[in-house]
PDB file as gemmi writes it, atoms N, CA and C in Angstrom:
CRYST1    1.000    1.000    1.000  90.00  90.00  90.00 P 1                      
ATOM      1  N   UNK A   1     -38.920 106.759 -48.538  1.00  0.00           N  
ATOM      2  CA  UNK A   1     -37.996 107.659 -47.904  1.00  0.00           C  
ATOM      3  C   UNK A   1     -36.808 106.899 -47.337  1.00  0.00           C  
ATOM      4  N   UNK A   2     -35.924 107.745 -47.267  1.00  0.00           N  
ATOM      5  CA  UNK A   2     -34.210 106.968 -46.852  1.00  0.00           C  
ATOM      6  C   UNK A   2     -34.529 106.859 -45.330  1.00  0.00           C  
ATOM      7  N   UNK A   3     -33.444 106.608 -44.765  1.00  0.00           N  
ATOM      8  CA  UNK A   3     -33.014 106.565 -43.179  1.00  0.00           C  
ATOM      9  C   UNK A   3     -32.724 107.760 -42.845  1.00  0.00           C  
ATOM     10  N   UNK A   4     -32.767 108.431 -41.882  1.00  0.00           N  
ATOM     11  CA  UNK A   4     -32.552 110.191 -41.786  1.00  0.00           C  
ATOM     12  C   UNK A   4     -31.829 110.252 -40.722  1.00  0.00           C  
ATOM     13  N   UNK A   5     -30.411 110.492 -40.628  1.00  0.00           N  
ATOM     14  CA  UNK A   5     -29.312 110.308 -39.342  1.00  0.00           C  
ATOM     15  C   UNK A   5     -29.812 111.731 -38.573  1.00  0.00           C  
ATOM     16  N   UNK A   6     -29.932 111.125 -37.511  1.00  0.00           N  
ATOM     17  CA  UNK A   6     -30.209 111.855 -35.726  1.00  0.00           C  
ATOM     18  C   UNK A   6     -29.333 113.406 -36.122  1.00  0.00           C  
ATOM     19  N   UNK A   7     -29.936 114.754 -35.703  1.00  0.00           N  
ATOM     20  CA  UNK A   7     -29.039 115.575 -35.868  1.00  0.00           C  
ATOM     21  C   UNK A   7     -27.896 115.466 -34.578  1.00  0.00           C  
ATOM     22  N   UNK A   8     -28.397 114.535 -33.311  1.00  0.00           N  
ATOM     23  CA  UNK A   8     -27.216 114.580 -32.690  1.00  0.00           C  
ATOM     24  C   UNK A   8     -25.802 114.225 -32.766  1.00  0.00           C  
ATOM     25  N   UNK A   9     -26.699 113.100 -33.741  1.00  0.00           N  
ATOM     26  CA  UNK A   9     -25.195 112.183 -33.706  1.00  0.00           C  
ATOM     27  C   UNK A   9     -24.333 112.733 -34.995  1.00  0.00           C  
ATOM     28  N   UNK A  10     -24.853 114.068 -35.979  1.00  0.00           N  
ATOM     29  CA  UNK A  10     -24.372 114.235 -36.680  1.00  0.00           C  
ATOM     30  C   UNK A  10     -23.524 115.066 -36.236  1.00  0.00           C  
ATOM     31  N   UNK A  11     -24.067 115.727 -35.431  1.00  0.00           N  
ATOM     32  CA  UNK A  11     -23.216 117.068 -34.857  1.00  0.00           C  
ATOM     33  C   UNK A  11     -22.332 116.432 -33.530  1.00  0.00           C  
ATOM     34  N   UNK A  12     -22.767 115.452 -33.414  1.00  0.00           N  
ATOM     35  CA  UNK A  12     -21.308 114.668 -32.299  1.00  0.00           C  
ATOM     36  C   UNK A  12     -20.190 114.417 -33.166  1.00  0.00           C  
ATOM     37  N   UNK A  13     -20.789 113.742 -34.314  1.00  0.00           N  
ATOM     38  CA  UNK A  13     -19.181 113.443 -35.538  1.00  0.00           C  
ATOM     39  C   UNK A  13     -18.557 114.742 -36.202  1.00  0.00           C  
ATOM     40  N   UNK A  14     -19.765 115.750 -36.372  1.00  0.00           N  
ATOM     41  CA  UNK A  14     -19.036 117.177 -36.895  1.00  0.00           C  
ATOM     42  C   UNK A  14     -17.846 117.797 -35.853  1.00  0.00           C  
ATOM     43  N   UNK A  15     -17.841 117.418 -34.293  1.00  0.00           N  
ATOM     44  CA  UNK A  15     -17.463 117.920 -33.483  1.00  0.00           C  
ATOM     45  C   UNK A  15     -16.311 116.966 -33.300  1.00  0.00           C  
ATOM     46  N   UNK A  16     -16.484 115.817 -33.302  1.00  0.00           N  
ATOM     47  CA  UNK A  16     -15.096 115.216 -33.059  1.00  0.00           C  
ATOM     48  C   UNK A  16     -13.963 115.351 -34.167  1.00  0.00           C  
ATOM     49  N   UNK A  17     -14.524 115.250 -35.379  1.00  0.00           N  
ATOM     50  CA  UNK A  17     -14.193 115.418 -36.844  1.00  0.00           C  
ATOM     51  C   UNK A  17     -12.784 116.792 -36.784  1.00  0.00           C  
ATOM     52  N   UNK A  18     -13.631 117.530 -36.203  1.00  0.00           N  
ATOM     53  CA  UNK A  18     -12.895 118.741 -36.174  1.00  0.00           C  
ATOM     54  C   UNK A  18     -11.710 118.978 -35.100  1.00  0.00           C  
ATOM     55  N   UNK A  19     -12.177 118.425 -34.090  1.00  0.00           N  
ATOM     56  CA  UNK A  19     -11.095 117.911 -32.570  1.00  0.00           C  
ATOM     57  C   UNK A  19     -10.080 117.218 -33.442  1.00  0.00           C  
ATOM     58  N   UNK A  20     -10.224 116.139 -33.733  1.00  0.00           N  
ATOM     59  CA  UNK A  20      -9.279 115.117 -35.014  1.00  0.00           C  
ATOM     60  C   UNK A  20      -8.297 116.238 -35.899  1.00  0.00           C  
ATOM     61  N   UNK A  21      -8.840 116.813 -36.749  1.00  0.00           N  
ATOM     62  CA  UNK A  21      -8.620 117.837 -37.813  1.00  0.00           C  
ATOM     63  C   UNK A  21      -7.291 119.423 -37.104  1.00  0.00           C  
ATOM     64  N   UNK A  22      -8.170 119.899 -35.638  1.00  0.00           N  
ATOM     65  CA  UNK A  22      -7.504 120.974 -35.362  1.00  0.00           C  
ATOM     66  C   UNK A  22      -6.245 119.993 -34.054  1.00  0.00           C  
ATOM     67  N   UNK A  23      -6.216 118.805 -34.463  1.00  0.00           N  
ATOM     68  CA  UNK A  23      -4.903 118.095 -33.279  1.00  0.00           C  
ATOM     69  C   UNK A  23      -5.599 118.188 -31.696  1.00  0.00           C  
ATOM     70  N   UNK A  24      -6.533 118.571 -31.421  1.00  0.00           N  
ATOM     71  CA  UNK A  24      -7.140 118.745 -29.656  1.00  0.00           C  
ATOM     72  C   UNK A  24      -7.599 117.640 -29.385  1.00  0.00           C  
ATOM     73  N   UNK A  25      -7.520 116.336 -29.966  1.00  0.00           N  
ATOM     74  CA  UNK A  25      -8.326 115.305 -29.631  1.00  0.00           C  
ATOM     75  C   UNK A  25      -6.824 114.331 -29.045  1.00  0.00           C  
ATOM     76  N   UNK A  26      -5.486 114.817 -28.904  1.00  0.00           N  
ATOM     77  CA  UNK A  26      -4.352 114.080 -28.881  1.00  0.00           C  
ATOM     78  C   UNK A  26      -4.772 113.670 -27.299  1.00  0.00           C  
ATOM     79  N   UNK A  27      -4.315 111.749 -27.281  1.00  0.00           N  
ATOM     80  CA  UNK A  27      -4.352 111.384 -25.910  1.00  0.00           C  
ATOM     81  C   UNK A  27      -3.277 111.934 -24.927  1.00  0.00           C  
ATOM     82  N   UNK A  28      -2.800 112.118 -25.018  1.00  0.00           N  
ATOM     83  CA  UNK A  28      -1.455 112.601 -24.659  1.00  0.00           C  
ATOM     84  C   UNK A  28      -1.432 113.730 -23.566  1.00  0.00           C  
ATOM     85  N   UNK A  29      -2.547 114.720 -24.072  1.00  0.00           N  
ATOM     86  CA  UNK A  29      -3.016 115.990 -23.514  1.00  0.00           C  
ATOM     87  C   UNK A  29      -3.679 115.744 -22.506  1.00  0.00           C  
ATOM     88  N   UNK A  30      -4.951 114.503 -22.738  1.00  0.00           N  
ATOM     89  CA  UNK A  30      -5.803 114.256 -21.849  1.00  0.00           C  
ATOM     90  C   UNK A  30      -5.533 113.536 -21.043  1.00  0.00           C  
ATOM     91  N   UNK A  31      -4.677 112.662 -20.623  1.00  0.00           N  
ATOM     92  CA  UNK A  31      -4.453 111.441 -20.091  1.00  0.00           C  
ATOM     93  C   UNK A  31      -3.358 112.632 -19.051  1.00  0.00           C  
ATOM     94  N   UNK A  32      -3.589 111.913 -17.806  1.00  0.00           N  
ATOM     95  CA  UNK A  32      -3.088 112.506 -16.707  1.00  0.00           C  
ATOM     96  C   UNK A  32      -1.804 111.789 -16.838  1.00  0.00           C  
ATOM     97  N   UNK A  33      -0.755 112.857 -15.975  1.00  0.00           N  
ATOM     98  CA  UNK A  33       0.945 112.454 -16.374  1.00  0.00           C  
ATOM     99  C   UNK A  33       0.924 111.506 -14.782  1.00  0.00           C  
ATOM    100  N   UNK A  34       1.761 110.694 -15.089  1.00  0.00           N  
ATOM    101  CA  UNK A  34       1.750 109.194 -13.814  1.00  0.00           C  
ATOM    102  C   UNK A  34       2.765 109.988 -12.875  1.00  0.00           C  
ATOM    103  N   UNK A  35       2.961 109.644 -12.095  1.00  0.00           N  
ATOM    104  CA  UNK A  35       4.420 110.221 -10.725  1.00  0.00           C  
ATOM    105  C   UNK A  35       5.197 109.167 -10.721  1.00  0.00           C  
ATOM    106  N   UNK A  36       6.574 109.371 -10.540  1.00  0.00           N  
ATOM    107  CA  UNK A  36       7.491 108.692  -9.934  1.00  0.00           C  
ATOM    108  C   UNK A  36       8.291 109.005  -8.922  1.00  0.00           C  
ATOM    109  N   UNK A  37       8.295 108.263  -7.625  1.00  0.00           N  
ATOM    110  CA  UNK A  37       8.693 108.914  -6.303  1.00  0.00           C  
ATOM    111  C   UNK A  37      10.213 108.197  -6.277  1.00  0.00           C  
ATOM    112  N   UNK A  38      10.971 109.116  -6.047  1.00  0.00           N  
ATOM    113  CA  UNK A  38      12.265 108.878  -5.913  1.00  0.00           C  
ATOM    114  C   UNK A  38      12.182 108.949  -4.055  1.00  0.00           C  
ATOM    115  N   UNK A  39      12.272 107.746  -3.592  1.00  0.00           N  
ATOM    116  CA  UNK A  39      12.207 107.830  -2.184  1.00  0.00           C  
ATOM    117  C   UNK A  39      13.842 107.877  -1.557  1.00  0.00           C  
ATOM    118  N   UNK A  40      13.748 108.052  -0.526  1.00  0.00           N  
ATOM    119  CA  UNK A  40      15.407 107.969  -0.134  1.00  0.00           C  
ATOM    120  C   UNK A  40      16.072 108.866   1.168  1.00  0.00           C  
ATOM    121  N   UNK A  41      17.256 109.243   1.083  1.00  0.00           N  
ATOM    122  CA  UNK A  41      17.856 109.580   2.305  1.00  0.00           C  
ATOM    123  C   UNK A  41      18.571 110.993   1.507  1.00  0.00           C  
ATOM    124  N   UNK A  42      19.393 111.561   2.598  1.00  0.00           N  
ATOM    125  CA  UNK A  42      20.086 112.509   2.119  1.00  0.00           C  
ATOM    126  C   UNK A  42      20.835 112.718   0.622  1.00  0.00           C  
ATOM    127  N   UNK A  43      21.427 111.680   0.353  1.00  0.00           N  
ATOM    128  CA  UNK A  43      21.724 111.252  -1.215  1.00  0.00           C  
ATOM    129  C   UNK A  43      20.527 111.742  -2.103  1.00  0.00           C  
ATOM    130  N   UNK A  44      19.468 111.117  -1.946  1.00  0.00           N  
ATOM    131  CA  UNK A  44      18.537 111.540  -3.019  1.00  0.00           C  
ATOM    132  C   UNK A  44      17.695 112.939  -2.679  1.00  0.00           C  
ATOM    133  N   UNK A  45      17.847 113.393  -1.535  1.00  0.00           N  
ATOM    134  CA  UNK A  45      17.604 114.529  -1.173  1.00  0.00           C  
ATOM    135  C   UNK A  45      18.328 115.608  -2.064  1.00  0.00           C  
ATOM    136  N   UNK A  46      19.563 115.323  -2.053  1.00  0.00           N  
ATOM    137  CA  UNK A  46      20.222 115.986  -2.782  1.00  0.00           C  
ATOM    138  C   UNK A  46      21.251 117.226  -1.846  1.00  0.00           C  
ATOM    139  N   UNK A  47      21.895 116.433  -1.105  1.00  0.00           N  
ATOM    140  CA  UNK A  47      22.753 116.889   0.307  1.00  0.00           C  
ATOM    141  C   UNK A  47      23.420 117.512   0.077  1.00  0.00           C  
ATOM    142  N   UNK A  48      23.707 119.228   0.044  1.00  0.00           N  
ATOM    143  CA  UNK A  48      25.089 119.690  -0.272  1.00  0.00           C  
ATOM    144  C   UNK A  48      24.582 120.512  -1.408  1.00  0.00           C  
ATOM    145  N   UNK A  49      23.452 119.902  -2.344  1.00  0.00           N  
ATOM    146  CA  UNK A  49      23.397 120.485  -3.894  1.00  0.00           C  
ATOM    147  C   UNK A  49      22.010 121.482  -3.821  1.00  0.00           C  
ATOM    148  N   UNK A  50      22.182 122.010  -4.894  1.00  0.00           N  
ATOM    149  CA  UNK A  50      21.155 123.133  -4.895  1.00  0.00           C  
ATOM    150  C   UNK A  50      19.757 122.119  -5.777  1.00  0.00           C  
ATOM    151  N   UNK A  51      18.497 122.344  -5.422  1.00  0.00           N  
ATOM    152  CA  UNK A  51      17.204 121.141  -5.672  1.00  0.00           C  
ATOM    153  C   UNK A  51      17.739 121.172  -7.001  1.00  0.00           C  
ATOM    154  N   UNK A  52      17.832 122.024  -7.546  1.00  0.00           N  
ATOM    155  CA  UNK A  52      17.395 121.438  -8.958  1.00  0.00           C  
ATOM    156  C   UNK A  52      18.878 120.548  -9.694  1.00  0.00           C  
ATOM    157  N   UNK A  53      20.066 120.456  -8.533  1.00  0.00           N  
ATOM    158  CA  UNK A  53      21.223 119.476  -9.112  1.00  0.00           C  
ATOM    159  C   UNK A  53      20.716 118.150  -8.513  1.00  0.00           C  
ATOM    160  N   UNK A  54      19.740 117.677  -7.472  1.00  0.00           N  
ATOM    161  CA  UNK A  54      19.683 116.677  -7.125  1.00  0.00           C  
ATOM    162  C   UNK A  54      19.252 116.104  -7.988  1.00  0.00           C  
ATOM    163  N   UNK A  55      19.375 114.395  -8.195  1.00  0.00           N  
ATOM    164  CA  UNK A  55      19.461 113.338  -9.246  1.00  0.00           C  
ATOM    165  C   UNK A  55      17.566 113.274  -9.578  1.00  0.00           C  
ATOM    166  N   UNK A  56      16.831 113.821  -8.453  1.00  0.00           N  
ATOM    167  CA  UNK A  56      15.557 113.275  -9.184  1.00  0.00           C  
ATOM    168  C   UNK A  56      15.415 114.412  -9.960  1.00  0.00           C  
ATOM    169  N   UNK A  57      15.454 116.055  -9.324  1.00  0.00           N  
ATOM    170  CA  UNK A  57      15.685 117.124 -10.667  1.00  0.00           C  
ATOM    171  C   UNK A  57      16.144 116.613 -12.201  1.00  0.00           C  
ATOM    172  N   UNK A  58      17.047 115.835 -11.952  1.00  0.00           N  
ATOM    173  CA  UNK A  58      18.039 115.684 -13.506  1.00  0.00           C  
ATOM    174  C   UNK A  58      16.908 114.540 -14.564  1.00  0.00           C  
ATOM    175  N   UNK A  59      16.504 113.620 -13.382  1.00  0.00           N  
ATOM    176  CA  UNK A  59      15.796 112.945 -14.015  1.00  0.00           C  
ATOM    177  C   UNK A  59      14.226 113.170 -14.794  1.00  0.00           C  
ATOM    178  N   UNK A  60      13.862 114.861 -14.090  1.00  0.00           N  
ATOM    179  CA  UNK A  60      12.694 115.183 -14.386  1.00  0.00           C  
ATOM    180  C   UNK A  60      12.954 115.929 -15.877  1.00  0.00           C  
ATOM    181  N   UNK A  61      14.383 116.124 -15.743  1.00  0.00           N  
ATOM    182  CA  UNK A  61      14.434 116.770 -17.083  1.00  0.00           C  
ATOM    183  C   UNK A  61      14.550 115.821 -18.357  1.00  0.00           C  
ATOM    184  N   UNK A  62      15.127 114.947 -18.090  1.00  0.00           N  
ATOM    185  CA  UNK A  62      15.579 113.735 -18.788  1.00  0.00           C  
ATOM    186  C   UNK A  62      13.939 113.299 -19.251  1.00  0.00           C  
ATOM    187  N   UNK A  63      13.029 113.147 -18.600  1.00  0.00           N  
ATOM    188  CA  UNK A  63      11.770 112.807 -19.179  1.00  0.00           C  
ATOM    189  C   UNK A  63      10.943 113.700 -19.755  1.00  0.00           C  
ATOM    190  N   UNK A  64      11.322 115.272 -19.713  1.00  0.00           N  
ATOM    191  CA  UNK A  64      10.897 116.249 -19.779  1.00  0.00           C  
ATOM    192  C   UNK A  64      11.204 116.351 -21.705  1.00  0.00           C  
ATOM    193  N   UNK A  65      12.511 115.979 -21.752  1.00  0.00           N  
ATOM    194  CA  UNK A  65      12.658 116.236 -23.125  1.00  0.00           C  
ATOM    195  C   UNK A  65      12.298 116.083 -24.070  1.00  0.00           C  
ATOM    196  N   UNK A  66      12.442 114.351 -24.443  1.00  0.00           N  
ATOM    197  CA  UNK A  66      10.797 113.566 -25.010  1.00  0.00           C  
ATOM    198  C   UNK A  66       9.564 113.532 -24.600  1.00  0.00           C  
ATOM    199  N   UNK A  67       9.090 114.685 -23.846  1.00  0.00           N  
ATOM    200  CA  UNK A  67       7.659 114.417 -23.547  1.00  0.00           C  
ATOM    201  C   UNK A  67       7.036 113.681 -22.911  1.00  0.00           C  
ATOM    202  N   UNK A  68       7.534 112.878 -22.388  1.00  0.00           N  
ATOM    203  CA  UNK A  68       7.156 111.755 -21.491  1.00  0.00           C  
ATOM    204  C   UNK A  68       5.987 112.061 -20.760  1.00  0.00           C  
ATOM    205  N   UNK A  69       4.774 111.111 -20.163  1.00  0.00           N  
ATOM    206  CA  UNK A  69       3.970 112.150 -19.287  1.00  0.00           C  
ATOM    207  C   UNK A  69       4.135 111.670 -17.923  1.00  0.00           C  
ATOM    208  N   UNK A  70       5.311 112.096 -17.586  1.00  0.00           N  
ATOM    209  CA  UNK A  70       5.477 111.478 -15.926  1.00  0.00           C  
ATOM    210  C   UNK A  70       6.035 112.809 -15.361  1.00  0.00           C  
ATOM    211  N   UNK A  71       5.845 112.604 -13.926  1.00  0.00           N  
ATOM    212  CA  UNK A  71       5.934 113.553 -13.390  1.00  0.00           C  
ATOM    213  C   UNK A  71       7.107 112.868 -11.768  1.00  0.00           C  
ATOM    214  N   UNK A  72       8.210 113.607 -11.618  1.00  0.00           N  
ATOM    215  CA  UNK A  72       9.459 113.322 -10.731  1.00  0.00           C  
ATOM    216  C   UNK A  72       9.439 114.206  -9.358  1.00  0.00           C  
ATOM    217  N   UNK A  73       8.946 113.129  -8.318  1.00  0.00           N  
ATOM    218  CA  UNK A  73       8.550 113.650  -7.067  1.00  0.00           C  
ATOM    219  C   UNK A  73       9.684 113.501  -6.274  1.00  0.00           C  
ATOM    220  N   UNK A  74      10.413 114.477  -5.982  1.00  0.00           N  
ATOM    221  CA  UNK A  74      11.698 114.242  -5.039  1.00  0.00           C  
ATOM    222  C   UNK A  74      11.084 114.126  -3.108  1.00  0.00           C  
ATOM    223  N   UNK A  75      11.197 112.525  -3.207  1.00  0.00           N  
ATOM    224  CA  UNK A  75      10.653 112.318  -1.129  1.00  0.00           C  
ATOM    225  C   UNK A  75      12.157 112.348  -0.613  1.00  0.00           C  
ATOM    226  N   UNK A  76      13.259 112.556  -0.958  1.00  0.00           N  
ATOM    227  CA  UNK A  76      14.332 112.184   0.020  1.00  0.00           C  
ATOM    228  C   UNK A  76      14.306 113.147   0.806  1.00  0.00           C  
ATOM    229  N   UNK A  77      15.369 112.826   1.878  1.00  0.00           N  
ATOM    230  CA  UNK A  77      14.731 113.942   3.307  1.00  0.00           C  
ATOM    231  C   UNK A  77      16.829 113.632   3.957  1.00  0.00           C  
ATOM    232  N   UNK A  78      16.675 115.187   3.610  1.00  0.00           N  
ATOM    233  CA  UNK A  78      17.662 115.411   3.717  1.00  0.00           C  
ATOM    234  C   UNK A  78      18.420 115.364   5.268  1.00  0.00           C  
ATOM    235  N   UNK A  79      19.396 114.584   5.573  1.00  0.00           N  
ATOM    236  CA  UNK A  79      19.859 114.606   7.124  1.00  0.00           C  
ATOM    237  C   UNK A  79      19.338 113.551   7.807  1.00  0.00           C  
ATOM    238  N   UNK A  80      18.667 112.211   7.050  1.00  0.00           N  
ATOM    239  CA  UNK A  80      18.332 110.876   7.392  1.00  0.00           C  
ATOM    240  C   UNK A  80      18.883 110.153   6.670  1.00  0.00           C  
ATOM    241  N   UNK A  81      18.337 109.048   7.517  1.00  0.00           N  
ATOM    242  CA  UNK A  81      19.731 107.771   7.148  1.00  0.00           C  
ATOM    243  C   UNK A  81      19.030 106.896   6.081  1.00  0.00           C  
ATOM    244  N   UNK A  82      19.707 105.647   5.824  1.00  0.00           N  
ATOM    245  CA  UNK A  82      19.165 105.026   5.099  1.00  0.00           C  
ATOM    246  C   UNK A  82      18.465 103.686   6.272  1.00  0.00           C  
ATOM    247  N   UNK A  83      18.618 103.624   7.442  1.00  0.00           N  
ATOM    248  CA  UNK A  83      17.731 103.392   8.399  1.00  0.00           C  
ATOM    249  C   UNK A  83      16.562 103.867   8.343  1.00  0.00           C  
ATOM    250  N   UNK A  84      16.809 105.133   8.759  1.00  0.00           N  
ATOM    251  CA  UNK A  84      15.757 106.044   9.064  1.00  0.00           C  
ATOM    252  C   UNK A  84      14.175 105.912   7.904  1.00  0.00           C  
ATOM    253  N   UNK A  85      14.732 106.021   6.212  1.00  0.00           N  
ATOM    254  CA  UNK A  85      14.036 106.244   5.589  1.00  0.00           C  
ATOM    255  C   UNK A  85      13.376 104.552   5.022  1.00  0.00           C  
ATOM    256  N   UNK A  86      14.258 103.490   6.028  1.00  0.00           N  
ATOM    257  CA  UNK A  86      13.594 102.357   5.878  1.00  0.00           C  
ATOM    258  C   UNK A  86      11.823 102.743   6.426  1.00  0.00           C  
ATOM    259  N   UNK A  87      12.485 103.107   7.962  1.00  0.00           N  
ATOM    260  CA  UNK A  87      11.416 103.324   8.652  1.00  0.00           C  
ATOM    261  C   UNK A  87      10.257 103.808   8.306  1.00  0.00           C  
ATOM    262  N   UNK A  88      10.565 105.035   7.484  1.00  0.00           N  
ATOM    263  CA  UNK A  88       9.757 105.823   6.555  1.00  0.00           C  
ATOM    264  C   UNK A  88       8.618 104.948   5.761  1.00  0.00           C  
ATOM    265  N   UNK A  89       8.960 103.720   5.396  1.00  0.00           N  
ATOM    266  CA  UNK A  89       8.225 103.037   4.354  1.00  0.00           C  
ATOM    267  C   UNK A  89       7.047 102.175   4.468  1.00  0.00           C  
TER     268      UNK A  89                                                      
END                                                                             
Protein backbone atom coordinates (compact mmCIF):
# COMPACT_ATOMS: atom_id res chain seq x y z
CA UNK A 1 0.00 0.00 0.00
CA UNK A 2 1.08 3.75 -0.85
CA UNK A 3 1.41 6.57 1.80
CA UNK A 4 -2.21 7.93 2.38
CA UNK A 5 -2.08 11.96 2.91
CA UNK A 6 -3.94 13.09 6.31
CA UNK A 7 -7.47 14.32 5.20
CA UNK A 8 -6.45 17.39 7.18
CA UNK A 9 -3.77 18.45 5.59
CA UNK A 10 -5.52 17.85 2.38
CA UNK A 11 -8.30 19.97 3.08
CA UNK A 12 -5.84 22.70 4.64
CA UNK A 13 -4.17 22.85 0.94
CA UNK A 14 -7.77 22.59 -0.73
CA UNK A 15 -8.52 25.70 1.38
CA UNK A 16 -5.58 27.75 0.90
CA UNK A 17 -5.44 26.67 -2.84
CA UNK A 18 -8.62 28.38 -3.26
CA UNK A 19 -7.79 31.66 -0.92
CA UNK A 20 -4.65 31.81 -3.60
CA UNK A 21 -7.10 31.20 -6.66
CA UNK A 22 -10.22 33.62 -5.42
CA UNK A 23 -7.17 36.68 -4.56
CA UNK A 24 -8.31 36.59 -0.40
CA UNK A 25 -5.05 35.31 0.58
CA UNK A 26 -3.39 39.03 -0.56
CA UNK A 27 -0.90 40.29 2.32
CA UNK A 28 -1.83 43.51 1.86
CA UNK A 29 -5.44 42.99 3.23
CA UNK A 30 -4.17 41.26 6.22
CA UNK A 31 -1.32 43.09 7.41
CA UNK A 32 -2.41 46.02 9.56
CA UNK A 33 -1.89 49.68 7.89
CA UNK A 34 1.29 51.39 10.09
CA UNK A 35 0.41 55.31 11.36
CA UNK A 36 2.25 58.24 10.72
CA UNK A 37 1.96 61.09 13.26
CA UNK A 38 2.41 64.38 11.87
CA UNK A 39 3.22 66.09 15.25
CA UNK A 40 3.35 69.88 15.46
CA UNK A 41 1.91 73.33 16.20
CA UNK A 42 -0.71 75.40 14.63
CA UNK A 43 0.93 75.07 11.09
CA UNK A 44 0.37 71.44 11.04
CA UNK A 45 -2.82 71.78 12.75
CA UNK A 46 -3.85 73.36 9.92
CA UNK A 47 -4.62 77.15 11.27
CA UNK A 48 -7.07 79.10 9.32
CA UNK A 49 -7.85 75.90 6.91
CA UNK A 50 -10.69 73.67 6.84
CA UNK A 51 -9.15 69.71 8.30
CA UNK A 52 -9.22 68.27 5.33
CA UNK A 53 -6.80 71.36 3.56
CA UNK A 54 -4.34 70.80 6.34
CA UNK A 55 -0.93 69.30 4.99
CA UNK A 56 -1.35 65.94 6.94
CA UNK A 57 -5.05 65.62 5.16
CA UNK A 58 -3.17 66.14 1.72
CA UNK A 59 -0.70 63.74 2.67
CA UNK A 60 -3.27 61.04 3.61
CA UNK A 61 -4.47 61.33 0.25
CA UNK A 62 -1.22 61.25 -1.45
CA UNK A 63 -0.75 57.69 0.17
CA UNK A 64 -4.23 56.90 -0.32
CA UNK A 65 -3.80 56.77 -4.07
CA UNK A 66 -1.27 54.02 -4.50
CA UNK A 67 -2.58 52.09 -1.80
CA UNK A 68 -0.13 52.47 0.52
CA UNK A 69 -1.04 50.83 3.93
CA UNK A 70 -0.39 53.75 6.19
CA UNK A 71 -2.54 55.56 7.94
CA UNK A 72 -2.04 59.90 8.56
CA UNK A 73 -2.70 60.95 12.14
CA UNK A 74 -3.02 64.73 12.30
CA UNK A 75 -1.48 65.61 16.41
CA UNK A 76 -0.97 69.35 15.64
CA UNK A 77 -2.86 71.46 18.10
CA UNK A 78 -3.98 74.31 16.87
CA UNK A 79 -3.12 77.84 18.84
CA UNK A 80 0.37 76.36 20.24
CA UNK A 81 3.64 77.21 19.69
CA UNK A 82 6.41 75.50 18.50
CA UNK A 83 7.66 75.77 22.24
CA UNK A 84 4.75 74.59 23.48
CA UNK A 85 4.55 71.40 21.28
CA UNK A 86 8.33 70.86 22.18
CA UNK A 87 6.94 70.42 25.53
CA UNK A 88 4.38 68.14 24.24
CA UNK A 89 7.09 65.51 23.39
Amino acid sequence: MGKRIPQVSLFAFFIGFLLVIAGLADPAAVAPKKTIVFFGDSITAGYGLAKADAYPALIQKKVEEPGLPYEVEDAGLSGDTSAAALRRI
